[in-house]
Each structure stands twice: as C-alpha cells, then as structure tokens.
KELUM-33528 format. One record per residue (C-alpha): x, y, z; residue number from 1. Coordinates in steps of 0.5 Angstrom, whole numbers, plus 2048, in hexadecimal, padded with zeros to 3 digits. Example, Ala and Ser with C-alpha at 12.3 -4.5 7.8 and 13.67 -1.06 7.14 Angstrom:
BEGIN
<r u="819" v="7F7" w="810" num="1"/>
<r u="81B" v="7FE" w="80E" num="2"/>
REM end
This chain:
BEGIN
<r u="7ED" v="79B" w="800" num="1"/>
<r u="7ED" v="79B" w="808" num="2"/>
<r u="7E9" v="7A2" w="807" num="3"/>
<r u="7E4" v="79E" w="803" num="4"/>
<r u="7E3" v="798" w="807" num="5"/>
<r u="7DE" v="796" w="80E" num="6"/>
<r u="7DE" v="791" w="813" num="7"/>
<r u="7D8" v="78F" w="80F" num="8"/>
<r u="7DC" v="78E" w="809" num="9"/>
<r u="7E1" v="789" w="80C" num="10"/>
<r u="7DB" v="786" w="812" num="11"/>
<r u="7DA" v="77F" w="810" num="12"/>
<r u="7D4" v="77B" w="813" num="13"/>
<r u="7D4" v="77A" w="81B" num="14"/>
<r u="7D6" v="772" w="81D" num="15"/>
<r u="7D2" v="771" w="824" num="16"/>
<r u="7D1" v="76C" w="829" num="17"/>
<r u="7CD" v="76C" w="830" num="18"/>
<r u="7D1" v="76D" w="836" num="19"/>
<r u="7CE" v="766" w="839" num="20"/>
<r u="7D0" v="762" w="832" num="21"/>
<r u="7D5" v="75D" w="833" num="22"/>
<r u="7DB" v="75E" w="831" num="23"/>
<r u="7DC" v="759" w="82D" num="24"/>
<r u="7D6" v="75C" w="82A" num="25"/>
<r u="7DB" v="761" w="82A" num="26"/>
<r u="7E0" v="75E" w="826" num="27"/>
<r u="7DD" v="75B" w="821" num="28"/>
<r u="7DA" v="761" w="81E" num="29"/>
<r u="7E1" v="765" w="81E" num="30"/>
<r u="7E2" v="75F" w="819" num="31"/>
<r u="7DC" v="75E" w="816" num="32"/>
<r u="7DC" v="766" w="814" num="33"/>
<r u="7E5" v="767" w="814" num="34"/>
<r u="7E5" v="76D" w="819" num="35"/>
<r u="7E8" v="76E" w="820" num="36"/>
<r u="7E5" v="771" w="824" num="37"/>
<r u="7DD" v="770" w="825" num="38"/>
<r u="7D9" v="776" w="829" num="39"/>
<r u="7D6" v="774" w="82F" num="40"/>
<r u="7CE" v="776" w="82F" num="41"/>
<r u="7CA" v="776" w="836" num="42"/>
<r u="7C3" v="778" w="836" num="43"/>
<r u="7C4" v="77C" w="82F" num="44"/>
<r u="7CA" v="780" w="832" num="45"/>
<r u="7D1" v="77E" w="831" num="46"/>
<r u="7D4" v="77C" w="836" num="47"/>
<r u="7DB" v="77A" w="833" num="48"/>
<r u="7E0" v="775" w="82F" num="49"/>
<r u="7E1" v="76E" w="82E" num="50"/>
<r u="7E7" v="76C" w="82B" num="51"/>
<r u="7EB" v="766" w="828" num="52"/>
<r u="7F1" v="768" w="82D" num="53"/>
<r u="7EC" v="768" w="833" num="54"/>
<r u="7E9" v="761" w="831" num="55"/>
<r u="7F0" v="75E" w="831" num="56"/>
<r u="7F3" v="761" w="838" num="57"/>
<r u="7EB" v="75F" w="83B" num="58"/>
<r u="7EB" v="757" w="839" num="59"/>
<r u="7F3" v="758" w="83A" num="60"/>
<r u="7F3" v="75A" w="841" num="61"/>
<r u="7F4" v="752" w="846" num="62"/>
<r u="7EF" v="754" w="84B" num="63"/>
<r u="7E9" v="755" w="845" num="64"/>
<r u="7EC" v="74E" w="843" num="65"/>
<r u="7E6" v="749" w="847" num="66"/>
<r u="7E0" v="74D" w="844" num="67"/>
<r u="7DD" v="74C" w="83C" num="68"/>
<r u="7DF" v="751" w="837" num="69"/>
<r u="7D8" v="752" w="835" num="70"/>
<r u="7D6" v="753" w="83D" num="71"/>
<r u="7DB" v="75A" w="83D" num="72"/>
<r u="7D8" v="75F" w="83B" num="73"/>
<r u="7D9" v="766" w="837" num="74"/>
<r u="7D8" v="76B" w="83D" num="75"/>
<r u="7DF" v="768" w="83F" num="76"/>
<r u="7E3" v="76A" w="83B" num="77"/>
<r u="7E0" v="771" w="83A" num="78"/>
<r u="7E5" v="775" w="837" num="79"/>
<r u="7E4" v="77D" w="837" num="80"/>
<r u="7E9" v="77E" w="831" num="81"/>
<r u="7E5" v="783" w="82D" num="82"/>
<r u="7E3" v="78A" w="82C" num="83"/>
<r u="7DD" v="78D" w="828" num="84"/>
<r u="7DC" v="792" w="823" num="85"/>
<r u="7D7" v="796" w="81E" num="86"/>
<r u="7D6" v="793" w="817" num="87"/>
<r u="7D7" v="79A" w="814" num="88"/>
<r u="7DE" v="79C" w="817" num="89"/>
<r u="7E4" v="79C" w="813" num="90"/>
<r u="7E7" v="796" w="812" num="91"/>
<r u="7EE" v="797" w="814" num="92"/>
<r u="7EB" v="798" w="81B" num="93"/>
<r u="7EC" v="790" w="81B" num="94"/>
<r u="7F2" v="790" w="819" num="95"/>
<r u="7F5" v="791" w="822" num="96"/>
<r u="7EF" v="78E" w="823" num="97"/>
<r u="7F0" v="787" w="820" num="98"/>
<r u="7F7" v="788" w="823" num="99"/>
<r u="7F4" v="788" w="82A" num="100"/>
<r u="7EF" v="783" w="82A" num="101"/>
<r u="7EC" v="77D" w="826" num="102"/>
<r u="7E6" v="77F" w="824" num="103"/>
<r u="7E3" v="786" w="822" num="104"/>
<r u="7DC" v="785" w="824" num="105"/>
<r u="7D6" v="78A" w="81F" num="106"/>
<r u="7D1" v="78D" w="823" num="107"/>
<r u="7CB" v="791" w="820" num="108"/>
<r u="7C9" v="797" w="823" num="109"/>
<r u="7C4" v="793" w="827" num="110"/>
<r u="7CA" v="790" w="829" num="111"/>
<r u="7C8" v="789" w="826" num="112"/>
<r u="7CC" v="784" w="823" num="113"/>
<r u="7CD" v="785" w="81B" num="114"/>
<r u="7D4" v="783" w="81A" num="115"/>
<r u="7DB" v="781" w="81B" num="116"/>
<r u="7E2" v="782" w="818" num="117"/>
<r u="7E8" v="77E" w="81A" num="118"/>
<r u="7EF" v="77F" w="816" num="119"/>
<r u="7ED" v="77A" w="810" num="120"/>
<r u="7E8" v="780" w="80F" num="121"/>
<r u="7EC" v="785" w="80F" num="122"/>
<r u="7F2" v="782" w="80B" num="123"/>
<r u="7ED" v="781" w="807" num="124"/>
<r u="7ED" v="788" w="804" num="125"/>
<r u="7F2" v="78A" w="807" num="126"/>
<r u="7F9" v="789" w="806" num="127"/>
<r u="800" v="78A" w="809" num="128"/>
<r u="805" v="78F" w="805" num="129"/>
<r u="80A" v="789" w="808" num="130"/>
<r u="80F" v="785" w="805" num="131"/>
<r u="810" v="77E" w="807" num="132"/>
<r u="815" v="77E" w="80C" num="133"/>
<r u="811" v="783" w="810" num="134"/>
<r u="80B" v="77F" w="812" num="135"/>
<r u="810" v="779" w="813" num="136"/>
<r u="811" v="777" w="81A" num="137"/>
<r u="814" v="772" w="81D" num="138"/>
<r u="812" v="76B" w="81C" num="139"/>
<r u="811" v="767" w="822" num="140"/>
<r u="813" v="75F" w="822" num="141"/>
<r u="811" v="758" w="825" num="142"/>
<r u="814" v="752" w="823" num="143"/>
<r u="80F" v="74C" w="821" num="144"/>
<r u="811" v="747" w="827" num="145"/>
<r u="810" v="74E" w="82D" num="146"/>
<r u="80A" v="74B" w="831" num="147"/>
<r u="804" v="74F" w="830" num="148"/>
<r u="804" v="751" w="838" num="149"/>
<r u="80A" v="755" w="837" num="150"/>
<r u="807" v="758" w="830" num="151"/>
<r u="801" v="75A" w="835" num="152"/>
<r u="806" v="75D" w="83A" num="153"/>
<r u="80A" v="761" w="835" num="154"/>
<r u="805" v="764" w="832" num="155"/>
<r u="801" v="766" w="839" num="156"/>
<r u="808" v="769" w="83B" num="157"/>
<r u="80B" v="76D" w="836" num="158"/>
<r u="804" v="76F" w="833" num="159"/>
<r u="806" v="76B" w="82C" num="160"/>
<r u="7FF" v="76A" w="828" num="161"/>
<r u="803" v="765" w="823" num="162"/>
<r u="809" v="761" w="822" num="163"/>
<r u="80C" v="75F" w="81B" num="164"/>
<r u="80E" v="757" w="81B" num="165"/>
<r u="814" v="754" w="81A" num="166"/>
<r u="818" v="74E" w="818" num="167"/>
<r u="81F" v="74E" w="818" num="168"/>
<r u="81E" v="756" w="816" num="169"/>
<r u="819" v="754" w="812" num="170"/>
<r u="812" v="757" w="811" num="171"/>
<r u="80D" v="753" w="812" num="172"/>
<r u="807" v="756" w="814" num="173"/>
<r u="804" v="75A" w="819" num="174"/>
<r u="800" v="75B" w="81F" num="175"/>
<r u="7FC" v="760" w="822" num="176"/>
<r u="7F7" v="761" w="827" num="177"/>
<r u="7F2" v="75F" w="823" num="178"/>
<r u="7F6" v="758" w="822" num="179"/>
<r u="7F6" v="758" w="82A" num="180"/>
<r u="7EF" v="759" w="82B" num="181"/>
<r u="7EC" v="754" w="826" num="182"/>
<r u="7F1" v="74E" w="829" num="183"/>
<r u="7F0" v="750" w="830" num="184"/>
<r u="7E8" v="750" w="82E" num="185"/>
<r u="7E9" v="749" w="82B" num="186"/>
<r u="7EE" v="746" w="830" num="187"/>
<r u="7E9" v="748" w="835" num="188"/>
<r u="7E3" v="744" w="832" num="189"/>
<r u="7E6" v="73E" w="82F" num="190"/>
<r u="7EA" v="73D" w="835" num="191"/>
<r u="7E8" v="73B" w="83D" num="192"/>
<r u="7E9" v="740" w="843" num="193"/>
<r u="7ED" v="73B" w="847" num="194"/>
<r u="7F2" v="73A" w="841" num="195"/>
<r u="7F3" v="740" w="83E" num="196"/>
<r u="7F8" v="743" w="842" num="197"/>
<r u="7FD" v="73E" w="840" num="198"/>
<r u="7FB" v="73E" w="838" num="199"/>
<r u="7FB" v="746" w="838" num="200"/>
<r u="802" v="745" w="83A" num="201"/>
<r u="804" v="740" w="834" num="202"/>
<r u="800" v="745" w="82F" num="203"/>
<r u="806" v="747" w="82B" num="204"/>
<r u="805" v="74E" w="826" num="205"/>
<r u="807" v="74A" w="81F" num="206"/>
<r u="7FF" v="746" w="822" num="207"/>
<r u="7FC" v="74D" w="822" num="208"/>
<r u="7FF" v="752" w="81D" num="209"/>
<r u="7FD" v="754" w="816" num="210"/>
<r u="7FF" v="751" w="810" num="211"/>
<r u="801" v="753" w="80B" num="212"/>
<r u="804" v="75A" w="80C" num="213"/>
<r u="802" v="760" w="807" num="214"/>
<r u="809" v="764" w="807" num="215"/>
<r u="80C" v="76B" w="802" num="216"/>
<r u="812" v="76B" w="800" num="217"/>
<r u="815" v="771" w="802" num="218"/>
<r u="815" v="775" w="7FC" num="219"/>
<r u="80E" v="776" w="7FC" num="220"/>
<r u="80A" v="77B" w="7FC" num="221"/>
<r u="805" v="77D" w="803" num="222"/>
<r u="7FE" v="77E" w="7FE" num="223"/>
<r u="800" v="776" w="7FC" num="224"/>
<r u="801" v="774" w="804" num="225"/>
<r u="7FB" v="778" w="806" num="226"/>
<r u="7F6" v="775" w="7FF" num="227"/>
<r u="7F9" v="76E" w="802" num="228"/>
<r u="7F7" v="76F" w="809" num="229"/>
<r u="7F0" v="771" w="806" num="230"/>
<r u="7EF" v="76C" w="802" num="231"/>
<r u="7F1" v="767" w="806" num="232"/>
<r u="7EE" v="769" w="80D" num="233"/>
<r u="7F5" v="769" w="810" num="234"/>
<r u="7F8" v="76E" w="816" num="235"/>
<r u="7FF" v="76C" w="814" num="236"/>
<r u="804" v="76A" w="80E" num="237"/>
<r u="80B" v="768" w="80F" num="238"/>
<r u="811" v="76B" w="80A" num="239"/>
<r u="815" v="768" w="808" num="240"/>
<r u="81C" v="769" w="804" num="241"/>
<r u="81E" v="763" w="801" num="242"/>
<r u="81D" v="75D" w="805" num="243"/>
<r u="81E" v="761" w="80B" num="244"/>
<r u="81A" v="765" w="810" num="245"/>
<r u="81A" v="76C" w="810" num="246"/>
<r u="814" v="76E" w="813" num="247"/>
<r u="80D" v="76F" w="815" num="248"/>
<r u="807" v="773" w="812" num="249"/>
<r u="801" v="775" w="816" num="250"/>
<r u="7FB" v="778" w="816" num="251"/>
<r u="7FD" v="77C" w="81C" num="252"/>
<r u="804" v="77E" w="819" num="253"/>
<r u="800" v="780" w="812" num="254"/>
<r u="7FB" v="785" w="817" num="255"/>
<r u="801" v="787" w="81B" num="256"/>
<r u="804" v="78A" w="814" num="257"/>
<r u="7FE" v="78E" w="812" num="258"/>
REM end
C-alpha cells in the first residue's frame, strides 16, 4: 500500500489565516473548521502557525490581561512548528515528520501553497499495526474543585496538553487547550479589566471542562479508537477498564505507533 501512495493522495485542503488577523479571529476558525493548527499567511507566503495551544498561553499570560482579545493579533503567537514537502513524495516520508512537527505544510514546485496534512490526515489511510495498550499512555488527571490558575500552571510546567477530570475518582470530563483558550477568550470579554485578576482566580476546572466524555473500554480495537477521533473531530479518547481509568489515547501516541 505505502509504495503506491503520495503526500498528494493524504493532503487535504490548506486552512489559512493572515498574520495580521486576530486571534480571536484565530480561534474561531479552528473551531468552526475542527482543525488544530492553522497556517499563517503574509503576503502570499507562509510564514508559520497558529495553534489552539498558543491562543490558550497568549490570553492566559496576566500581563496580556488589560488588552481586548480582539486587539491581540496572530503575528504574536506565530509559531514556527511545520515543515514541507512535495505532493508527489512517498507518504511515509510524513510519518517522522508528523512525529516532529504539527503541521506538514504542501508546496508545488513553484513553491506555492496546495495543501496541508496533519496526523487526522494520515490516520486517515494509515493506520498503527498496534494493540491498544501500545498507543495508551498515562492519563493526566484534575479534580473538578482545583482552580483553573493551577490547571493553567500545571499544564505550562510539565508540557500537559489535557487532563482528564475527576470526581471522587470519577471520570466526568475532560479538559484541554482548546477549553483553556475559549474560557479565557470569553472570561476576557464579559469580564472588566480591574476585576479579572480576582475572578480568574475563583474560575474552577469543572466551570470550563468538556462534558460528557466520549471514552473506549480497554478491549477495543485501535481502527475503533481512530474512527472515534475522525468522527468526532477529537485529539484524545480516555480508556477505560470497568469503572476505572486506564489511560489515554492520543493522536500523538497513534502517530508515534506508525
């Protein structure tokens, strides 16, 4: 199968968004569209990404706190996570690479912008030769009542992207970047500058956490847990074994596998 397939056969349409947008702008096209991250255009030329990650630490950051959302623009969360490549390469040359970047931007040979592929675009025709318990890493958890502040801290500190939410050692939810960065978007807007540093500290996780959480139980099959991820435009499905937490399956962890 890999000798017959092309980047052109796995690239999906390139989602852009110019550097002097906003990022709320920003934000809402990731949601509106399901996808993480967007390229960043100036000038016809790629310049870099934006992400939901970056959107979340940008708004999240107390010395951005007295400046509007909508006055925060994409040139300052710019990130520089991608790399390109050729449609008519072989495909697995974007199996290291998917492991390495974000983003795997598709140039012509005129070096214009024709198409992107992420991880979701690859799982998509190419799947682990895995079992379930080799793509299931550690899952992350978070009481419903810990502050948001703390949530924000942990994440930036040890490099957490998600965190499964629990109460009692029940799981209840989950919350990730994406949360983070639409409660702070929202807190910031609703919210006047003089009382926010006091509100934000009151914000508690089970305020802006998903709800309810798609979960597997452990004996499923990974095409089940992929199809799930697809279907439901999701980065992360919890396992589960019983009424016990067993893990967490990420679309990272499925790429790692490849």
């Amino acid at each position: 199968m890999t000798e017959e397939l092309y980047v052109k056969d796995v690239m999906t349409r390139p989602v852009t968004i110019a550097k002097s947008a906003v990022i709320t702008e920003a934000l809402d096209k990731m949601l509106n569209e399901g996808i993480d991250p967007l390229i960043v255009m100036n000038n016809n030329s790629v310049v870099g990404i934006v992400s939901r990650r970056s959107v979340a630490e940008k708004l999240g950051t107390k010395r951005n706190s007295s400046i509007s959302p909508n006055s925060i623009h994409v040139a300052n969360t710019v990130e520089e996570d991608f790399t390109t490549v050729y449609p008519d390469q072989d495909i697995e040359i974007l199996i290291p690479l998917l492991q390495a970047y974000k983003i795997v931007v598709v140039y012509d040979d005129d070096h214009r912008l024709i198409g992107k592929v992420t991880g979701e675009d690859l799982l998509k025709v190419y799947r682990p030769n895995a079992t379930l318990d080799e793509v299931t890493e550690e899952a992350c958890t978070i009481d419903t009542e810990e502050r948001v502040v703390h949530l924000r801290r942990r994440m930036i500190d040890d490099n957490i992207l998600r965190f499964i939410v629990t109460d009692q050692d029940r799981v209840v939810g989950i919350v990730t970047e994406t949360d983070v960065a639409v409660a702070m978007r929202n807190f910031r807007e609703v919210v006047d500058d003089k009382h926010q540093d006091h509100r934000i500290r009151n914000l508690l996780v089970k305020d802006i956490m998903s709800k309810p959480v798609l979960s597997i139980s452990a004996g499923s099959a990974v095409d089940e847990v992929i199809n799930l991820m697809i279907a439901k435009k999701i980065s992360s499905v919890p396992v589960v074994r019983g009424e016990s937490l067993a893990g967490l399956v990420t679309r990272d962890s499925l790429i790692r596998a490849l």
